[in-house]
Each structure stands twice: as structure tokens, then as C-alpha cells.
N, C-alpha and C positions, 0 to 999 in steps of 0.2 A: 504494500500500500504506500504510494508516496506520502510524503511527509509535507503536512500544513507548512503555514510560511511562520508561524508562530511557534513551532517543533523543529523546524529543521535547520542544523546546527550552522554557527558564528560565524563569520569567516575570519582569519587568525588577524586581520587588520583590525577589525572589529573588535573581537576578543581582547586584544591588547590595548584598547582604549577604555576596554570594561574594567582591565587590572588598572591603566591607570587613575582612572577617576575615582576608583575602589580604595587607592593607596592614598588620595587628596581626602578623601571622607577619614579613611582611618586616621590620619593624622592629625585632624580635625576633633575626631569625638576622642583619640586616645589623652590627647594635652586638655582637652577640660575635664579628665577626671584624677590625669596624673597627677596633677599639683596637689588637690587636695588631702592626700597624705601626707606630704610635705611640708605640711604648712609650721609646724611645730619647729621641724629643722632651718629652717627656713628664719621664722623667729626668732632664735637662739642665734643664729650667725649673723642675722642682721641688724640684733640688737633690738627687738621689738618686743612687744607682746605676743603670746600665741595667738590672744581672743583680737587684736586688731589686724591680724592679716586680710579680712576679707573683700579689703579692697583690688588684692592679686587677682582676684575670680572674680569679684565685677568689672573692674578696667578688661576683660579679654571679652568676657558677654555684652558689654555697652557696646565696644569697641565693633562687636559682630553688629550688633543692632543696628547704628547706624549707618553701616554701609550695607547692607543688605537690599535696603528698596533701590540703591544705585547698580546692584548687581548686571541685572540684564543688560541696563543703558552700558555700559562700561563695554559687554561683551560685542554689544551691536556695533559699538563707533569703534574699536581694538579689533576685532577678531578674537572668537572665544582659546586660540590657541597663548595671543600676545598675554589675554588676562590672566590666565591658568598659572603658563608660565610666571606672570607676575606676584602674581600672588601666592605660589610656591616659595618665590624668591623674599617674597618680605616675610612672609609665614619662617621662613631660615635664619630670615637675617634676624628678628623678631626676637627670635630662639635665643641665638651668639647674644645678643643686648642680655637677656635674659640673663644666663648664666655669668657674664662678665657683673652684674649688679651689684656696687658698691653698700647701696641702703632700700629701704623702701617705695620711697619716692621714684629712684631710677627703675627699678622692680618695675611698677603698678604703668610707671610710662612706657617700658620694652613689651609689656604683657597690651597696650594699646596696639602696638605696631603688630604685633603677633597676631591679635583679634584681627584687625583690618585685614592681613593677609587670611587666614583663616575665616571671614564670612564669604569670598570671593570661590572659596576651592572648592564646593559643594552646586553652591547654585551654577557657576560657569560650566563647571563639571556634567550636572546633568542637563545643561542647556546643549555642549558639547552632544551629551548619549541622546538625546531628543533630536538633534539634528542629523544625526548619522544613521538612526535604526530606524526603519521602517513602522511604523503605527502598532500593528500587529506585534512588533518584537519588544516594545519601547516597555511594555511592564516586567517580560522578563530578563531585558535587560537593566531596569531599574532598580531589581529586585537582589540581581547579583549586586550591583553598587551597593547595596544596603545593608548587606550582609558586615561587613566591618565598622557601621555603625553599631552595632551588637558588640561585636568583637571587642571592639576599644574601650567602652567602658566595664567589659569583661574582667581583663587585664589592667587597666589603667593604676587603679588602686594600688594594685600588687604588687607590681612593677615597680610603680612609685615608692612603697616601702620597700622593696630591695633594693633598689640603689639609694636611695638615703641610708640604707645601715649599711648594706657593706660598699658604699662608692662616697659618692657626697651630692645633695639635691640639685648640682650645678647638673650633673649628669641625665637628668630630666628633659634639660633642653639642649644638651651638650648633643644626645641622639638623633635630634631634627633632623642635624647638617645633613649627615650620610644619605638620612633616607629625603631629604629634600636635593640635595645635590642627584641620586638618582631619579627623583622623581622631572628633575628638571631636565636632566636627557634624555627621560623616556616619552616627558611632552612635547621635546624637540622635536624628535625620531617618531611619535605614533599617531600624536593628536592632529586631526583635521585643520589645514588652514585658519579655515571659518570664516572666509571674508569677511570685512564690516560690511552690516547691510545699509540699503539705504539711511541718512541721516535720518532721527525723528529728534525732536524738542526735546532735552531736558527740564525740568522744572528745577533749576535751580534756587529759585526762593522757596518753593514749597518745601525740598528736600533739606535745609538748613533751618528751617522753623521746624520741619518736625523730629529733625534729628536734635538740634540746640534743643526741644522740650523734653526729647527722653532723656539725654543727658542732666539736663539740669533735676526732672523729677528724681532723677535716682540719686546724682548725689547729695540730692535735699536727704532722700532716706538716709543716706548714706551714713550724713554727719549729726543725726536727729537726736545720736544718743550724746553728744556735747553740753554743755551750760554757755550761758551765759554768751559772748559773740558769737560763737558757733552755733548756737541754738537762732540766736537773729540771723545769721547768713544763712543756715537751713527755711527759715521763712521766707528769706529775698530768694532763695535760690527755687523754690519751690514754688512762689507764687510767679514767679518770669518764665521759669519752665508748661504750668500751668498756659501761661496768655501764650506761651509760642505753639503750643496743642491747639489751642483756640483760635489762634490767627491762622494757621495751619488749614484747619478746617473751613473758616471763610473761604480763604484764598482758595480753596480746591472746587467751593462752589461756584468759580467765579472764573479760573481756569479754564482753557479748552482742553490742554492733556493733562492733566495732574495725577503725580505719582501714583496713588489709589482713586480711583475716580468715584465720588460721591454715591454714583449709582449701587458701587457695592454691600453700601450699609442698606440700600432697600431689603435683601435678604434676610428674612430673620433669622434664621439658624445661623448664619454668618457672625450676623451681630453680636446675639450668643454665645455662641461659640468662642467668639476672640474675647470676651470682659470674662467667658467662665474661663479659659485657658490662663489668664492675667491673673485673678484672683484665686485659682485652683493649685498655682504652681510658685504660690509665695512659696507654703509650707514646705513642697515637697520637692521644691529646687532648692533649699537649707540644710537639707538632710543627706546631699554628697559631702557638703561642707562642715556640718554638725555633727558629725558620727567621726568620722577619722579624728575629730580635732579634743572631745569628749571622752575617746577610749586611749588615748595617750596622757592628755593634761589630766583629768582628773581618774582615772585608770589604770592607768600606770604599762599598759600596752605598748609595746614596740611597733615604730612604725611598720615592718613588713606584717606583725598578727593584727597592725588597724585597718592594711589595706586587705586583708584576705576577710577580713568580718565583711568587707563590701560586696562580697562574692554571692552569697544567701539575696544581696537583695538583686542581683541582676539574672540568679537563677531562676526567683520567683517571676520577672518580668519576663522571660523567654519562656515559660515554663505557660503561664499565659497567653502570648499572644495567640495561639491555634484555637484558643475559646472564644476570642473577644465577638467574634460577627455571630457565632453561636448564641451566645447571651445577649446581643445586644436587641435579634430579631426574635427572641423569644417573650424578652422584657418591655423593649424598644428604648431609645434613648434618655428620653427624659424620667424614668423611671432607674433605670441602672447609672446617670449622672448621679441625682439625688442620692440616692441610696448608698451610693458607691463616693461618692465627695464625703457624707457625714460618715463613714467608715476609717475614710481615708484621713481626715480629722482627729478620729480619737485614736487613728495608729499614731501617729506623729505625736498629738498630747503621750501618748503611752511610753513613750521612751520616756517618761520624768521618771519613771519605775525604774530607771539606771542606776546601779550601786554595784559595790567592789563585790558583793557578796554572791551578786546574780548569778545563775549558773547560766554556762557558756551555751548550752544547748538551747534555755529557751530564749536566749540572744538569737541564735542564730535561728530560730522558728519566727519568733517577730521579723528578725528581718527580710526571712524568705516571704511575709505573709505584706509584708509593708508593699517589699517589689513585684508582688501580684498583682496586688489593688492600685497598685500608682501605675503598674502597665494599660490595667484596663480603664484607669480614666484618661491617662494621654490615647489610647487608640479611639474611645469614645467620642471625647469631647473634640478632636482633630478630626473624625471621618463626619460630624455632624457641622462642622464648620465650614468644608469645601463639598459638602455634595450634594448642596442645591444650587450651587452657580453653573452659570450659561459657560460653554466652551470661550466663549471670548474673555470672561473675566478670570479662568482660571489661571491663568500665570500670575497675575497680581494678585489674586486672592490668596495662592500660595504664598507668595513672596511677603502677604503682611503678614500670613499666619507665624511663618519665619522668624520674621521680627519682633510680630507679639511674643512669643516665645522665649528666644533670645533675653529681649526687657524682663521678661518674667522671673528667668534665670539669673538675670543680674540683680533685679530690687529683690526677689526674694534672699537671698545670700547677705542682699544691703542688710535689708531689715531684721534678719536674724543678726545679726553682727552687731545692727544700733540695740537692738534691744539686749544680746547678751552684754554688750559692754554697760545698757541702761544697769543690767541686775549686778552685774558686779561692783560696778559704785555705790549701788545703794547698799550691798551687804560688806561693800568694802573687802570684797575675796580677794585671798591673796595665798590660801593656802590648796591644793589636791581638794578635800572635803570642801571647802568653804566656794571654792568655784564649780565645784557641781551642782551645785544648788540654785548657780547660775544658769549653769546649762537646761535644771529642770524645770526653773520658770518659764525660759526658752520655747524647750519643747512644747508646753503647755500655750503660750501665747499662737506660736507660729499652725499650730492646730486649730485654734480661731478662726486665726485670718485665712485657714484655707474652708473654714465651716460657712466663709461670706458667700462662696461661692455657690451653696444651695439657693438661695435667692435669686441670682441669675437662672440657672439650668431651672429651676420652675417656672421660667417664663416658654418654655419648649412647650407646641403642642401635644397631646397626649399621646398622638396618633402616630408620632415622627417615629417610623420603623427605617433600616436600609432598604432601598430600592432592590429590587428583585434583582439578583448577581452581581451587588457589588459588594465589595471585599474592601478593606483598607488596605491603602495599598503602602509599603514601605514608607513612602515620605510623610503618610496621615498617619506612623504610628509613634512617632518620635516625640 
């Protein structure tokens, strides 16, 4: 029987643009989860606090955030070959900054440059695999790409604890080079031209009002847990970031191409979708950052036994996603968001139940149980977000969901950070015991703020099931 055109196998030119795009994602997902074992070490050599690192992980998620909606324009007037490559190259260079970092400061500014190169390598990538595979092939070649997003934060942890104890956390980003320096002549030698296509408009006011606003909201989070000046520049900072969201918004209604075009919020599930995705993933983007940094300072855990305790919750997430379309068209959406947000809620409060005493194994059962439920509310609340829009709007539609994401990733990490550093001033912790206590106010707050997010997801029709044969597909499960 001959073979469908969706069965029948790659051709090795093909194929080798699937490894490379594959090797830009891994590199990608592996560096936002390697650092957060590191962060401990990291503090100690650079003379900081453990509990103030968190600005290392937001400067690389802001940094993604903002250049994200310029992704595609960049690949159209470059050629998606010029940007790939370009953005390997800062992604490298990024790295070298990285590892050379004298104090914190130059730290949190290398990890900008690293973000920037790093939001380019994913979308230009699968802009690349969309323009080279035929329709037909374009999901299971998508799906291959996807696969080392799994991967990376598999490893990431672990990894990161082994070369902090037996290397040194320089070594983290010291690995980049190699695998960027190949990655840069294998996009020489494989990747497609990619013409620039015809010129279209950037919106360059648009794109600077709404990037100046996610910027400034988050570092209002950022700096919230301060007194006194810094508590007033959190308020200027926060309320100018606010008016550039706002101005933003005008301007788009008034725009003839504007980055997100107004039309898309007509959508409701869209709409939804992106404020549940926002407020669903304070919590539970705190909790790469929260765990490694709580089973070292106040646990007394070595970095490689913090990063392998991360293992349980990426097993529980894989272990998931072959259920998620199961459950979701039995239940339907708005009924397994609810259900599965206020779950997800008092997993994350549940870690306050953290002590020297707990036994290891039902450590590690919470956190198989944490990365099930946070798998099935990213695959949920992401396949209900883009799959009522028109084929015209989905490439923007993805592209904001991207960035809402991104954002989410970074304020939530912010605000776990303002708020552990809120509890340790006020209990004035300074010792193992006395800063846990921090962390489990923590846990308990950032559980909250992920319980807002039932109020959204009940604005969902009741009725909102998947459409007959569609599946999420890699990119809506992240």
C-alpha cells in the first residue's frame, strides 16, 4: 500500500533541519530550568543573598517576553536563516557574559542578552519547519521539535546540580559555547535560505508601549517587597507601566496593522484563556524557582539531591499529557479548569507542610502529583485559548499566547521572591529554621494568587468541549 504524504518518510535535508530546530528549543527550555538549582551557589560566590536571586530568572523570561511579538517581523525582513543564526549567536554570547559575571547586576544584564537570543530560537525555528514541510507533514514535524522541550526541563535541574558540586555554576553557561558554536554551522550548512519576504509595517510605537509596560509591571513586582523609596518607585514604576498597557491598547485601535490586532480579543475563549494562563501560572511558575532554593537553604540538601527532587514533578507532567484530550472531552473545559486551578492551588499552599522531618517519599509523591495537575492545566487552559480563532489570526494569536506566558513566568518568580523577601523581614530570618517559615508563608500566599484564576475560567461556556479531532498539539501544551 503506498504511503500517505503524512507517513511517508523525511527527506535527510528535511530531517536535519528537524534536528536543528530541535537542538535551538532544547537549548532554550534546558537554560530556564538549569539555573534554578544554582541559585544558592551562585549567591554565595557572588556575595548575595540566596532568597534575592530571583531576578537571574526574571531578566531571561522578561527578556523572552519582549521580543517575542517582534519574532516573525525580524524573520520576514532577515530571512529566517540570518535570524536563527543570530540569535544562536547572542543566545552564546549571552552565555560567555554569563559565566565571566563579576556580581549580580552584570549577572541579571548577561541573562537579558541570553533571553533576547533565546525568544528568537523557537518561534524563527518553527517559522523555518512551517515553511519547509508541506501542511500535511507540519504537525509531525512539529511534534518531533517538541520533543526536547520535554527533555530539557527533564535534565535541567540535575544537571545543574552536578556541575555546581563537582565543576562550578560558571559551567552552566560555560556548555552553551560548544553546543551553540555547532548549532551555528549546522544552521549554516542545513537551514533554508528563507528569503525576506515582501516588506510589511512594523508597528514600532505599538511594540515599545507594550513591551516598556510588561517591563515596567514586572519590575514594579519585582521591587514591591522594599520600604520606603523603593516601595515609591514600585508605585511610579507600576502605575507608567500600567498607562503604557493602556496607551498600547488605544493605539492598536487606531492602527491599521498593529502587532495583535484588536479583532482578537473578540474571541472569548481567547480572552480567557490568556488573563487564566496570566493568573494560573503566578503560582506555578514559582515553584521551579521555590523548590530547588527551599531544599538547600532551609534543608540542608545538596545541590545535585535539589535538582533530582525536580525529576517526580516532570515525570508527573509526561506521565499526563496522553490523558489531557481524554479528560478534557469527557468533563469539557470549563469544568476541569475550575476544578483542576482550585487543586492546583492547594498543591502549591501544600508545600508549607515542608520540614527537615518529612519523609522523602511523600516529597517525592507531592511532587509527582503537583506535575500532573500543572501539566493538565497548561495543556487545558493553552488548547482553549487558540482553538477558536480563524486561520488568519493564528500566528498572532500564538505569538501572544507566547508572551503571555513568558510574562507569567517572569512576575510569577517576581512575586514569589517580593513576597519571600516581604516574610523574611518581617520574621527577621536569618537562620535554616527561621527562613523556612518564610518559604511557608510563600507557598501558602503564591497558592492564592493562583486560586484568582477560578474566576476567570468561570466565565467559559459550559458547553466548551474540543472540536471533534483535535488534539493539542505540542506548542498548546507548554
Amino acid at each position: 500500500m503506498p504511503q500517505t504524504p503524512a507517513a511517508a518518510p523525511l527527506s535527510p535535508a528535511r530531517n536535519k533541519l528537524l534536528w536543528l530546530v530541535a537542538l535551538g528549543f532544547f537549548m532554550q527550555t534546558l537554560d530556564a530550568t538549569i539555573v534554578n538549582t544554582a541559585l544558592p551557589a551562585m549567591a554565595t560566590d557572588l556575595g548575595e543573598s540566596p532568597l534575592q536571586m530571583h531576578s537571574v530568572i526574571v531578566a531571561y523570561s522578561l527578556a523572552m517576553a519582549v521580543l517575542i511579538p517582534a519574532s516573525g517581523w525580524l524573520a520576514d525582513r532577515f530571512g529566517t536563516r540570518r535570524v536563527f543564526m543570530a540569535a544562536i549567536a547572542l543566545f552564546a554570547f549571552g552565555s560567555v557574559l554569563c559565566a565571566l559575571s563579576p556580581n549580580l547586576s552584570f549577572l541579571v544584564a548577561a541573562r537579558v542578552v541570553q533571553g533576547l537570543g533565546g525568544a528568537l530560537l523557537l518561534p524563527v525555528g518553527r517559522l523555518a519547519v512551517l515553511r519547509a514541510f508541506p501542511r500535511e507533514q507540519f504537525i509531525r514535524a512539529i511534534s518531533f521539535v517538541a520533543i526536547p522541550g520535554l527533555v530539557g526541563p527533564l535534565i535541567g535541574p540535575t544537571l545543574g546540580g552536578w556541575m555546581v558540586e563537582f565543576a562550578s555554576w560558571h559551567w552552566i553557561f560555560w556548555v552553551n559555547v560548544p553546543v551553540g558554536i555547532l548549532g551555528l554551522l549546522a544552521a549554516r550548512k542545513y537551514m533554508p535560505e528563507g528569503e525576506p519576504m515582501p516588506p510589511r509595517a512594523f508597528d514600532l510605537m505599538g511594540f515599545v508601549m507594550l513591551a516598556g509596560g510588561m517591563a515596567l509591571v514586572s519590575l514594579a513586582v519585582e521591587s514591591m517587597a522594599g520600604g520606603g523609596v523603593r516601595s515609591a518607585s514600585s508605585l511610579i514604576m507600576l502605575v507608567f507601566g500600567l498607562a503604557c498597557l493602556a496607551g498600547y491598547w488605544l493605539h492598536a485601535l487606531k492602527k491599521p496593522e498593529p502587532l495583535f490586532a484588536p479583532e482578537l480579543f473578540t474571541v472569548r475563549t481567547l480572552r480567557v484563556g490568556l488573563l487564566g494562563n496570566l493568573f494560573s501560572r503566578l503560582g506555578s511558575s514559582a515553584m521551579p524557582f521555590m523548590m530547588p532554593l527551599v531544599l538547600q537553604v532551609s534543608l540542608g540538601y545538596s545541590p545535585m539531591h535539589a535538582g533530582m527532587m525536580m525529576l517526580p514533578t516532570v515525570l508527573g507532567s509526561m506521565a499526563t499529557k496522553p490523558l489531557v484530550t481524554r479528560v478534557v472531552h469527557h468533563w469539557g473545559y470549563r469544568q476541569v479548569l475550575l476544578v483542576n486551578t482550585f487543586v492546583l492551588a492547594l498543591l502549591i499552599a501544600s508545600f508549607a507542610s515542608i520540614s527537615p522531618g518529612m519523609p522523602l517519599p511523600l516529597l517525592v509523591v507531592q511532587l509527582f502529583i503537583f506535575g500532573s495537575v500543572n501539566s493538565l492545566q497548561f495543556s487545558a487552559m493553552n488548547t482553549v485559548t487558540l482553538k477558536d480563532l480563524m486561520p488568519s489570526f493564528a500566528s498572532s494569536g500564538n505569538s501572544l499566547l507566547s508572551m503571555v506566558q513568558m510574562l507569567a513566568m517572569g512576575m510569577g518568580v517576581a512575586a514569589a521572591g517580593a513576597v519571600l523577601a516581604g516574610f523574611q523581614a518581617h520574621l527577621t530570618a536569618t537562620t535554616a529554621g527561621e527562613t523556612l517559615w518564610a518559604f511557608r508563608g510563600t507557598f501558602i500566599v503564591m497558592g492564592l494568587l493562583t486560586l484568582a484564576a477560578t474566576v476567570l475560567f468561570a466565565q467559559l461556556p459550559e458547553s466548551e468541549t474540543p472540536t471533534a479531532g483535535h488534539k493539542p498539539g505540542p506548542e498548546e501544551q507548554n
